[in-house]
Structure formats: C-alpha cells, structure tokens
C-alpha positions in Angstrom: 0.0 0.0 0.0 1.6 3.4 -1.2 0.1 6.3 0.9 0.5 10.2 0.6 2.9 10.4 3.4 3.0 12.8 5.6 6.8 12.0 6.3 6.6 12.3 10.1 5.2 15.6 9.9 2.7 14.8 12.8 3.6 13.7 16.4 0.0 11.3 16.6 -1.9 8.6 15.5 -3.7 8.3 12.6 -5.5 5.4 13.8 -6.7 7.5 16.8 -8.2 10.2 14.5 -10.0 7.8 11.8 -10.9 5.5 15.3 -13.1 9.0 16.6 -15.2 8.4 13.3 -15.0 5.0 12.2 -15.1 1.9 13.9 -11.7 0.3 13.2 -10.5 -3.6 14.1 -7.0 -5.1 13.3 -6.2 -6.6 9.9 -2.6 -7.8 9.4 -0.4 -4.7 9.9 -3.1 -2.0 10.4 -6.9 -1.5 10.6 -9.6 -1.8 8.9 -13.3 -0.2 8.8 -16.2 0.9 6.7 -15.5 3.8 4.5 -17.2 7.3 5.8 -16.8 8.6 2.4 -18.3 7.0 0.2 -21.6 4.8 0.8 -20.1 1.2 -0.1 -20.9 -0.6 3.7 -18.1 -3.1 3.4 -14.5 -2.6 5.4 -12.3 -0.8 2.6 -10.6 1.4 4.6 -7.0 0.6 5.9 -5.4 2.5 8.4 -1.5 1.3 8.2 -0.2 2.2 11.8 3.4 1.6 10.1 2.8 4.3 7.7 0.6 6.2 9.3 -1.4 6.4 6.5 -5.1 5.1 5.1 -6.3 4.1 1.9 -10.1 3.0 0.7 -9.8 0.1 -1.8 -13.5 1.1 -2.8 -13.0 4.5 -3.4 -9.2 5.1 -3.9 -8.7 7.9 -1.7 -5.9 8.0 0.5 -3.0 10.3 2.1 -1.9 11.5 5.8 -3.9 12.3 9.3 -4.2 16.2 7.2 -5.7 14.7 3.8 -8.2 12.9 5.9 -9.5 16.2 7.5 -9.4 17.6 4.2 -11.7 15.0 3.0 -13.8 14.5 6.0 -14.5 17.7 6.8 -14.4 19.2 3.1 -11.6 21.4 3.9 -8.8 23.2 2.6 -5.4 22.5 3.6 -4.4 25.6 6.0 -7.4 24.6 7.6 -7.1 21.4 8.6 -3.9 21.7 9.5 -5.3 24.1 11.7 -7.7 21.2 12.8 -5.2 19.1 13.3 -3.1 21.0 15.6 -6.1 21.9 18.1 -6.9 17.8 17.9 -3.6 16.8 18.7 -3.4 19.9 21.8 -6.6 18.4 22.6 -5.4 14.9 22.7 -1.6 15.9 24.9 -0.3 15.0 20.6 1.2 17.9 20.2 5.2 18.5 19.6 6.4 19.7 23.0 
C-alpha cells in the first residue's frame, strides 16, 4: 500500500483520528473499517499504523492524518492543518 505520506510531519496517531469516526478492528499490519466517504458498507478502509497512512480500496482515496480532515471535513489544507493541531493539543499529541 503506497500512501500520501506525511513524512513524520505529525507527532499522533492516525488510527486514533480515523478511530473517533470509524469503527476500526485489526487486519494484518493496520486496521480496517467501513469507508465514511463514500456509501459502499463493506471494510475498505486501511489505516497502516506503520505508515501512518489510510487508503479506501473502494473508493481510492488515501493520504496522511491532514488529507483525511481535508476530506472529511471538506476542507482546505491551511485549515485542517489548523484542525489538526487543536486535535492533537486536545489529545496531549502535540510537539512539546
């Protein structure tokens, strides 16, 4: 699985951030659930807690903890960036 890295740039868990939306259980190296973005019920989305990444076999989409605000939320990127950083102060994520 090739995801659009975010090269570290996040001090958290993207399996923590997909988990407050979707209900994720283990599958090999990562997780899996249904796919909030599209309306296919099955369990397409993987969450690879090596890469920190996810990417939805039924609808393609995939990229970093940011790119999945973007999507979710319908978001630019200075935004959920922004997003991102109050979630991760929120959750004690943050770079000290």
């Amino acid at each position: 699985m090739q995801c659009d890295s975010n090269n570290g740039r996040n001090d958290m868990s993207l399996a923590a951030l997909v988990g407050e939306t979707v209900s994720l259980e283990r599958h090999a190296s990562g997780l899996r659930g249904a796919c909030p973005l599209h309306s296919d019920p099955s369990r397409s989305l993987y969450v690879s807690t090596v890469l920190d990444c996810f990417h939805c076999f039924g609808c393609g989409r995939s990229g970093d903890a940011v790119k999945w605000i973007m999507i979710r939320d319908r978001r630019d990127r200075e935004t959920a960036e922004a997003i991102l950083e109050v979630w991760q102060k929120g959750k004690g994520l943050g770079r000290l």
